[in-house]
C-alpha positions in Angstrom: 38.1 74.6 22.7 36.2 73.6 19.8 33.5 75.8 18.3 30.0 74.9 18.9 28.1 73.7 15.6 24.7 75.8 15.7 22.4 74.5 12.8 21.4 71.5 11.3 22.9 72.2 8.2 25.2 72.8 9.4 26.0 69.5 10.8 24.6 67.4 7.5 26.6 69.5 5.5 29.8 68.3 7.7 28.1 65.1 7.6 28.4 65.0 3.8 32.0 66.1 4.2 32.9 62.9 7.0 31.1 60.3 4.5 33.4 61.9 1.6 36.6 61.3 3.4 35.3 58.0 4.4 35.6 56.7 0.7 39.5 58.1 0.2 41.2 54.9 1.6 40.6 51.1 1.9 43.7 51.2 4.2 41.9 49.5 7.6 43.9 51.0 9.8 44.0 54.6 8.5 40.3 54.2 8.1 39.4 53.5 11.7 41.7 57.1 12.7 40.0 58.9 9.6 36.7 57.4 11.3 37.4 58.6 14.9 38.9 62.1 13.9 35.3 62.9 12.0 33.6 61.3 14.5 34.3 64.0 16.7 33.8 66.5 14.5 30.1 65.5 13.4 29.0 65.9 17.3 31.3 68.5 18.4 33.0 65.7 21.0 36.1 66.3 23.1 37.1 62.6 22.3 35.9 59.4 20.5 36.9 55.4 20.8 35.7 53.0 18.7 35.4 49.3 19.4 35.3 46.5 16.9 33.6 43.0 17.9 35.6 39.7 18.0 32.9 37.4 17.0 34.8 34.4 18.1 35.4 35.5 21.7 32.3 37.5 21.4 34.5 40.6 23.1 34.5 44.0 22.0 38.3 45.5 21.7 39.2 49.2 21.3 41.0 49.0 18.2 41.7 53.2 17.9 41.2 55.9 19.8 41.3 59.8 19.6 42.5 62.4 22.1 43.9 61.9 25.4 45.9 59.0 26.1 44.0 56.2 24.3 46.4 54.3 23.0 46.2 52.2 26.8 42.5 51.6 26.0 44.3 49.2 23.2 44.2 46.4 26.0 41.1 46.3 27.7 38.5 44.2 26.5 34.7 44.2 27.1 32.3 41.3 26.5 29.2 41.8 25.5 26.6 43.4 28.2 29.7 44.8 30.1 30.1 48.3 29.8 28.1 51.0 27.7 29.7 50.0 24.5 29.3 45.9 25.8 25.5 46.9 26.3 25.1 48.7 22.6 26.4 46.1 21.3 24.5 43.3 22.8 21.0 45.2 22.6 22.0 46.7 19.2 20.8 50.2 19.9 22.4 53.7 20.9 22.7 55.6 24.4 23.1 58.7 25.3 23.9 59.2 29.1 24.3 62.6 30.5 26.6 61.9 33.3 28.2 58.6 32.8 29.5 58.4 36.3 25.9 57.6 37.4 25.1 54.9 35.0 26.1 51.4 36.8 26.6 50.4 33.3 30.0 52.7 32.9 33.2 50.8 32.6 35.4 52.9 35.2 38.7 51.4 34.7 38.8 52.8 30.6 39.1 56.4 32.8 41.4 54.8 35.1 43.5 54.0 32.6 43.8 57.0 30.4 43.4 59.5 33.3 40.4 61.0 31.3 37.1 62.0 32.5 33.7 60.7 31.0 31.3 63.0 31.4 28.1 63.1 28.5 28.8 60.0 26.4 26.8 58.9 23.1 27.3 55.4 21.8 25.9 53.7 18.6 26.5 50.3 17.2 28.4 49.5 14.1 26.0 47.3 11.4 26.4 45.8 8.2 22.6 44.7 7.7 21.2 42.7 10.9 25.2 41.9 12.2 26.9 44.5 14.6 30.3 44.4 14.1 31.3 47.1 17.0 30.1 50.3 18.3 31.7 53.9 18.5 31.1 56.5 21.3 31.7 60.2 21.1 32.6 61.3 24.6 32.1 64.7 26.5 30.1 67.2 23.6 31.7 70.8 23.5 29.5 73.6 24.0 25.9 71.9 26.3 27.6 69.5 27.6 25.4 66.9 26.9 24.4 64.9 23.8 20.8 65.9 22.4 18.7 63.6 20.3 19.5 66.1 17.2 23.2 64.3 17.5 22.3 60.5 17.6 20.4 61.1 14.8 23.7 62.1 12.9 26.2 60.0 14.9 23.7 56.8 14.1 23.9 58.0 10.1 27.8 58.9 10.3 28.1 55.4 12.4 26.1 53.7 9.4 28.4 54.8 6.8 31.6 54.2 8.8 30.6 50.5 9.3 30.4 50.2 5.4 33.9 51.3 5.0 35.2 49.6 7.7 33.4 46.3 6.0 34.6 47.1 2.8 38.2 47.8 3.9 38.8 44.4 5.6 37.3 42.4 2.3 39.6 44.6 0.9 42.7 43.9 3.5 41.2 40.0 3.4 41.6 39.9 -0.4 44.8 41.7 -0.7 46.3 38.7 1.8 45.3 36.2 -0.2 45.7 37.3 -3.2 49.6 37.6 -1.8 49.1 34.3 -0.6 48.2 33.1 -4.0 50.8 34.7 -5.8 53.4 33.1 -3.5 52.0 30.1 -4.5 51.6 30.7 -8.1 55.2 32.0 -8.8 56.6 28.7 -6.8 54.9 26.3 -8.7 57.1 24.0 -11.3 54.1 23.7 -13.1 53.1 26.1 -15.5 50.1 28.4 -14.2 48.3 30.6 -16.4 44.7 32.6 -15.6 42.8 34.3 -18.3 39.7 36.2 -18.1 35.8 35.2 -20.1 37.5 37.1 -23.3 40.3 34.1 -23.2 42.8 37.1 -22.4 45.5 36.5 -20.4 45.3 38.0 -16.6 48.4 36.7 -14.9 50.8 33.6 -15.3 54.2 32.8 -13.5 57.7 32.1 -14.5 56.9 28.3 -15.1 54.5 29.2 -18.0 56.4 32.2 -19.4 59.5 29.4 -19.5 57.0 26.9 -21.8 55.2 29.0 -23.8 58.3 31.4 -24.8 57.3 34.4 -23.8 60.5 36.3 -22.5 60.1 39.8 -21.3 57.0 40.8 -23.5 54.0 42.2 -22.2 51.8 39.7 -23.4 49.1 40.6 -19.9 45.9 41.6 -22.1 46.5 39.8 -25.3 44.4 36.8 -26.4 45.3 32.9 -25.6 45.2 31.9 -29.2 48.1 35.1 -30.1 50.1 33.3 -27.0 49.7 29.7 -28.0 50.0 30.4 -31.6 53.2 28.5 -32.1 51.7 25.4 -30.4 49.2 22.7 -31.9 46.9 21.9 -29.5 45.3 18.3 -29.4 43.3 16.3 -26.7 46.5 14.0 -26.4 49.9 14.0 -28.9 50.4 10.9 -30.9 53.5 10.5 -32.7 51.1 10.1 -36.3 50.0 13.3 -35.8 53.1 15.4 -36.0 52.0 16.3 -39.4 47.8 16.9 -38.3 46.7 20.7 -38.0 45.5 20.0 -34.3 42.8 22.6 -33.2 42.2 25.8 -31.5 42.6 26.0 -27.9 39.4 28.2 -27.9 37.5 25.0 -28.8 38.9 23.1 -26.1 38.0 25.9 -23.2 34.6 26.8 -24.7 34.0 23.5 -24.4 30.9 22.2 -22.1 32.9 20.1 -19.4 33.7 22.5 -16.6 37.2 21.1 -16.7 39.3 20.5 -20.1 42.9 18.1 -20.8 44.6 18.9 -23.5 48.0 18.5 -25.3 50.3 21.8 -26.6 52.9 20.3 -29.1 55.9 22.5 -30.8 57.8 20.7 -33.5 60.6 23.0 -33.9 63.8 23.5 -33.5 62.7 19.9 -31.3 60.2 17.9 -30.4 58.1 19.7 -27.2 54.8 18.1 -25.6 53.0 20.0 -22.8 50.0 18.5 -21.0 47.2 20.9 -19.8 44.5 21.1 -17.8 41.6 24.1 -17.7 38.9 24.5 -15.4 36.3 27.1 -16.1 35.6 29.5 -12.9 32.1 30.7 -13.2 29.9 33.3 -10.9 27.6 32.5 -8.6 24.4 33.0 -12.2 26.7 30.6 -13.7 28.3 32.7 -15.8 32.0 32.6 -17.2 34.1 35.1 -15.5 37.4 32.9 -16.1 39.7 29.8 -17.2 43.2 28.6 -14.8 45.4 26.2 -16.8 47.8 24.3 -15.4 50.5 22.8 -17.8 53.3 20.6 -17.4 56.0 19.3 -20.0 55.8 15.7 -20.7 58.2 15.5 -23.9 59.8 12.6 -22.1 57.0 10.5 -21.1 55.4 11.0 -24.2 58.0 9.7 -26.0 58.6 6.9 -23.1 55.1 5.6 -23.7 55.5 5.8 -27.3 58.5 3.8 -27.2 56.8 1.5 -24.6 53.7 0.9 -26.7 56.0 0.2 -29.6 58.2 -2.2 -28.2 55.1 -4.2 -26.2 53.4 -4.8 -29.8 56.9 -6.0 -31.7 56.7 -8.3 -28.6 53.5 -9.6 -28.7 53.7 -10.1 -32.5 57.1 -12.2 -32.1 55.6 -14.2 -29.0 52.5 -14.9 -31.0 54.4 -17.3 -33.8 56.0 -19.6 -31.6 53.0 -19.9 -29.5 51.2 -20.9 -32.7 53.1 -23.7 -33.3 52.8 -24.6 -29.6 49.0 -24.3 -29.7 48.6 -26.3 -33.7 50.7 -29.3 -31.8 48.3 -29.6 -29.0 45.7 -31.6 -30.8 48.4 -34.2 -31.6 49.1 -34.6 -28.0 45.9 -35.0 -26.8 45.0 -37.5 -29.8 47.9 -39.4 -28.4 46.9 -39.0 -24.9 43.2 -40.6 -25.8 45.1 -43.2 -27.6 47.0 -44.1 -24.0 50.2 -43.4 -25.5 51.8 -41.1 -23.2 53.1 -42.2 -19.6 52.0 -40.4 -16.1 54.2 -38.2 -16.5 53.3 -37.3 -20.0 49.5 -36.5 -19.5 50.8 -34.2 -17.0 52.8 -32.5 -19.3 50.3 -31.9 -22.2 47.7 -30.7 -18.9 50.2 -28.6 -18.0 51.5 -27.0 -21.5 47.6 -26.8 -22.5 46.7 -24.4 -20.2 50.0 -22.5 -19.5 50.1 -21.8 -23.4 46.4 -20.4 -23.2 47.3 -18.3 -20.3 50.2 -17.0 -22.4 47.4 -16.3 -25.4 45.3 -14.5 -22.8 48.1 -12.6 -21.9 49.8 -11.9 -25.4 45.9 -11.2 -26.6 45.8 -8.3 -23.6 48.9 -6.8 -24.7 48.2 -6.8 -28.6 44.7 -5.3 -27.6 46.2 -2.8 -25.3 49.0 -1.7 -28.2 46.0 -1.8 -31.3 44.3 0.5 -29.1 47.0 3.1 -28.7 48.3 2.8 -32.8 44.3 3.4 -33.5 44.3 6.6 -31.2 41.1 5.1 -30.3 39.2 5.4 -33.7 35.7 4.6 -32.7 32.9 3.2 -34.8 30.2 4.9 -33.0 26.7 3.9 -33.1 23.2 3.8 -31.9 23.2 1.1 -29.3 21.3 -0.3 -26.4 23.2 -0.5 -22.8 21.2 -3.5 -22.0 22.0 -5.9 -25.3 25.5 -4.4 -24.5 25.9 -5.7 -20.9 24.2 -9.0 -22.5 26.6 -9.6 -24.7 29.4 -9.0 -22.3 28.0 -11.8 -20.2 27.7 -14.1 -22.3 31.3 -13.9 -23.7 32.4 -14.0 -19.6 30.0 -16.9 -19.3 32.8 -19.6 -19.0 34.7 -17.7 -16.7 31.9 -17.2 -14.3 32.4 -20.2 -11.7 29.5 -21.4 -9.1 29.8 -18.8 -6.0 29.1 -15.8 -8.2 25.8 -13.9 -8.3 25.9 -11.5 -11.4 22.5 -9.0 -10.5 21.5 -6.7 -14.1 19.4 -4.2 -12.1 16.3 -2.8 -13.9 17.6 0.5 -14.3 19.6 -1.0 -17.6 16.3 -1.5 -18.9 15.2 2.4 -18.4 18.4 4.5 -19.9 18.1 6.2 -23.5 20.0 4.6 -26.3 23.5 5.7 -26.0 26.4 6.5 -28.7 28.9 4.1 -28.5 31.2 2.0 -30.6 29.6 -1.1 -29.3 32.8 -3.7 -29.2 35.3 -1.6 -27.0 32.0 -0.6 -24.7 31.5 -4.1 -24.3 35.0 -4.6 -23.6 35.0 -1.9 -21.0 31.8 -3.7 -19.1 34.0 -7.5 -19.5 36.9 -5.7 -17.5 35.3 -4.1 -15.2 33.1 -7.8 -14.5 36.3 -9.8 -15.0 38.4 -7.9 -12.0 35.5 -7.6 -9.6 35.3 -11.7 -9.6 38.7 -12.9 -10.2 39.8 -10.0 -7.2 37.6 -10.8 -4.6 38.3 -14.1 -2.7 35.5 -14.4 -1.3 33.2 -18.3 -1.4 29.9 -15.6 -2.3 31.3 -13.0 -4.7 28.5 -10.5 -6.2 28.4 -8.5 -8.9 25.4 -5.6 -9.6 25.4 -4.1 -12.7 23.0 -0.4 -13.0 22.8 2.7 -14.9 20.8 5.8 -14.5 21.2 9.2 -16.7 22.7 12.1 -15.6 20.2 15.0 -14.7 20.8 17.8 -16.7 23.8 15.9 -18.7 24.2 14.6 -22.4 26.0 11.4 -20.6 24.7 8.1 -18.4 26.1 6.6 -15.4 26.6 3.0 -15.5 27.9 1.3 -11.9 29.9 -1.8 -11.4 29.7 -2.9 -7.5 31.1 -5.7 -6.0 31.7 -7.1 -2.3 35.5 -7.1 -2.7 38.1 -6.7 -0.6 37.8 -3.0 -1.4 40.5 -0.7 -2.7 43.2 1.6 -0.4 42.4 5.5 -0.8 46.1 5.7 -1.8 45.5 2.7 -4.9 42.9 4.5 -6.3 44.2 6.5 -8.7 47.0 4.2 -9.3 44.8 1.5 -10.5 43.7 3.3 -14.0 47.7 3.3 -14.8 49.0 0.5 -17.6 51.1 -2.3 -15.9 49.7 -1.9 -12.5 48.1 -4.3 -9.8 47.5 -4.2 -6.0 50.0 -5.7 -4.0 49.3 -9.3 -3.8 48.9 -9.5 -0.2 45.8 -7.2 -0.1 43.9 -8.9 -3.3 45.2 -12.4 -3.7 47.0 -11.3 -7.1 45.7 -13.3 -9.9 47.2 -13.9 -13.4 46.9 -10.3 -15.6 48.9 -8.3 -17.3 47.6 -5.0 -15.0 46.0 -3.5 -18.3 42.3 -4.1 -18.0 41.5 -0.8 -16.2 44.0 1.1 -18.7 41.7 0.2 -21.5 38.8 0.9 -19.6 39.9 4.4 -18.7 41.3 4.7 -22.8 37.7 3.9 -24.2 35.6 5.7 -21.6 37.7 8.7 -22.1 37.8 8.7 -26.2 33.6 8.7 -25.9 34.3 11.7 -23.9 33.3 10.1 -20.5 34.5 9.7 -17.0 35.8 7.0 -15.3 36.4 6.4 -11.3 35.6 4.5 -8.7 34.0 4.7 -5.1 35.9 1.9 -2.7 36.8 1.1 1.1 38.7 -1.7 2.3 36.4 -4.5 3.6 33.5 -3.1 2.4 34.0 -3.6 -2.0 34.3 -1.4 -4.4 32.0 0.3 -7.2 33.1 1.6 -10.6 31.9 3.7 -12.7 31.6 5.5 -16.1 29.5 7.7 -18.2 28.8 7.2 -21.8 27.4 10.0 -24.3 23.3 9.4 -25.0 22.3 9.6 -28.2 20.7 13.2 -28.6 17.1 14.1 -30.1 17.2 16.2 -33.1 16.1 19.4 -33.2 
């Protein structure tokens, strides 16, 4: 039988030693039986249990026990108020009982089952803070007999360091599943994955990236972005022209104040290679860096198919333009000679109906020689100090003729109240006709309405400005779509009209060279709202 501790230092000094061994494992389940062997010890108990708290079921199980056979108390369960430990737990405080077998409260069956018998008994709950997360008894004390207040006082203060430990180990056990979980994920992914640290130092990346960026079998974990990059340019998006540019550091991209970054890593030897990247910044709960993930992805081929694409689409707009010239200078001659009655039926027809199929075909050709002059320009922008509201003015005015009776264009007063914003004012204006254009020749409604606001972003170098119709509304699964070059809802949903599907394209291209966002907020029946933000122009100092 065990020896009876006699002094109180005795029993803080073995107090000491059960909190030290507490700390030597973050292992849960060797915890709890390092837990329930000192438990014992710091009371001089014949046995211990411990019970943890579900908190869904609101149960208590007995997750390990010590001494006698209580590994059967493994499936009994206790909810709270049943039981000693249920009534610790649900009163959150400790009890000591003497003789157990005369407290109604005793659960008879654990005995039953283990063939053991309770006599003294001293059970405490298990908190982190105000939350109880179990309780632990120490059963039958060796030597009196029966627990004194001298041993709650140290079971409570062992107790209150074992519920840290056990805390600690399952964030612990919680974080070492997902981190398994992540890495499952992360080494599967075709795309490249990469995670750095505040320092831009590289933490972890999987196969995909090693693959991209070259890296082989060095040890590269620890070394600095910029060292791993180094044989990369890095731009915010390749164009062929600039094979021969310096690019910039990748530092400038992630330091960047946008929370999430694009940008494009090209290698020019031994071939041609273009990876796209995205970087989000992962910050703390004061805001502060802790972080980056990239994601990259090679797009050598579609690079080079949009390149190609772009190319061809201006050749062909050039060579469509001439012959539609010479269609266009005749026109006046055939409607002289139609005023002068000298064409038949058949031949007013006609002229109608080459008139306005040869300026459709100069819309079109117009769109697609826009489109292409904005891609050779790699968006070159003639920034200025302008006002939103002579913008959105201007862009009416030039729609003017295309707005028809039935439609309600609404300027809200909020255009009036942004700051002055830093713009190349042409392709805004463009961006504001596109966006007016589609909500009116898209919506088939007899009363189609347009609402045109802007407010500045709290906090933000940037204004919002909102296109909102009353549509037919956009698909969730259209939404993204929609921004892409060549593409139009199905006809059956909108009521396709003439376009070349490039109108949002631009407007995405423009909003993104000023550094802004474009999207859009839509459900079907109910219209749809775009928007966009715009740099303001800063005060000095």
């Amino acid at each position: 039988m065990q020896k009876g501790i006699k002094t109180k230092s005795e029993k803080l000094e073995l107090l000491l030693d059960a909190n030290k061994v507490l700390t030597s494992t973050l292992d849960l389940d060797r915890l709890l039986k390092v837990i329930m062997g000192q438990a014992k010890r710091v009371v001089n108990a014949e046995a211990s249990s411990l019970m943890l708290l579900d908190e869904a079921k609101k149960e208590l199980f007995f997750d390990v026990t010590v001494g006698g056979k209580g590994e059967k108390l493994r499936q009994i369960r206790l909810k709270l108020g049943e039981g000693i430990g249920g009534w610790v737990a649900k009163e959150g405080k400790p009890l000591m009982i003497t003789d157990a077998r005369k407290d109604p409260r005793f659960f008879v069956k654990a005995d039953e089952v283990t063939k053991f018998r309770t006599k003294s008994l001293l059970c405490v709950p298990l908190r982190i803070k105000e939350r109880i997360i179990g309780v632990m008894e120490a059963i039958n004390e060796v030597g009196r007999g029966y627990f004194v207040d001298e041993d709650r006082k140290i079971f409570e203060a062992f107790a209150s360091q074992a519920a840290i430990a056990i805390e600690n180990a399952r964030l612990f056990q919680n974080l070492k599943r997902e981190k398994e979980k992540i890495e499952v994920v992360f080494s599967g992914m075709g795309d490249g994955a990469v995670v750095i640290d505040a320092k831009l130092n590289l933490v972890m990346l999987n196969s995909s990236a090693k693959n991209f960026l070259d890296i082989g079998s060095k040890d590269y974990l620890g070394k600095n972005i910029s060292r791993i990059v180094r044989q990369f340019k890095v731009f915010s998006r390749w164009e062929p022209k600039k094979v021969a540019a310096p690019g910039s550091s990748l530092t400038e991209f992630l330091t960047k104040e946008d929370r999430v970054t694009t940008f494009d890593l090209t290698r020019r030897k031994p071939k041609t290679f273009i990876l796209s990247g995205i970087a989000t910044r992962i910050v703390d709960e004061e805001n502060r860096v802790v972080g980056y993930v990239m994601i990259i992805r090679d797009v050598t081929s579609e690079r080079k198919e949009e390149y190609l694409k772009a190319s061809f689409i201006s050749s062909l707009s050039h060579k469509l333009k001439t012959p539609l010239t010479c269609i266009s200078g005749y026109m006046p001659l055939l409607r002289e000679k139609e005023r002068l009655s000298k064409l038949d039926k058949v031949g007013k027809n006609a002229v109608r109906i080459i008139d306005s199929q040869g300026k459709r075909l100069s819309r079109l050709i117009n769109e697609l020689l826009g489109f292409s002059l904005l891609k050779s320009e790699a968006l070159e922008l003639a920034r200025g100090k302008e006002s939103l509201k002579s913008i959105v003015e201007m862009s009416l005015k030039k729609l003017a003729l295309r707005i028809r009776r039935g439609v309600k264009i609404v300027v809200g007063n909020s255009i009036d109240k942004v700051p002055p914003i830093l713009v190349d004012r042409a392709k805004v204006q463009e961006v504001i006709q596109n966006l007016v254009e589609n909500a009116i020749k898209f919506n088939d409604k007899k009363e189609k309405r347009v609402e045109i606001s802007a407010r500045p972003l709290k906090g933000k170098k940037f204004i919002r400005v909102e296109i909102k119709d009353n549509g037919p509304g956009i698909p969730s699964e259209e939404r993204e779509k929609i921004f892409s070059k060549f593409y139009q809802i199905e006809e059956t949903f909108t009521g396709q009209v003439e376009g070349a599907g490039l109108g949002l394209a631009v407007v995405k291209q423009v909003v993104e060279a000023h550094g802004g966002k474009v999207g859009v907020e839509s459900r079907p029946g109910r219209g749809s709202k775009f928007f966009f933000t715009l740099p303001k122009v800063l005060d000095k100092g």
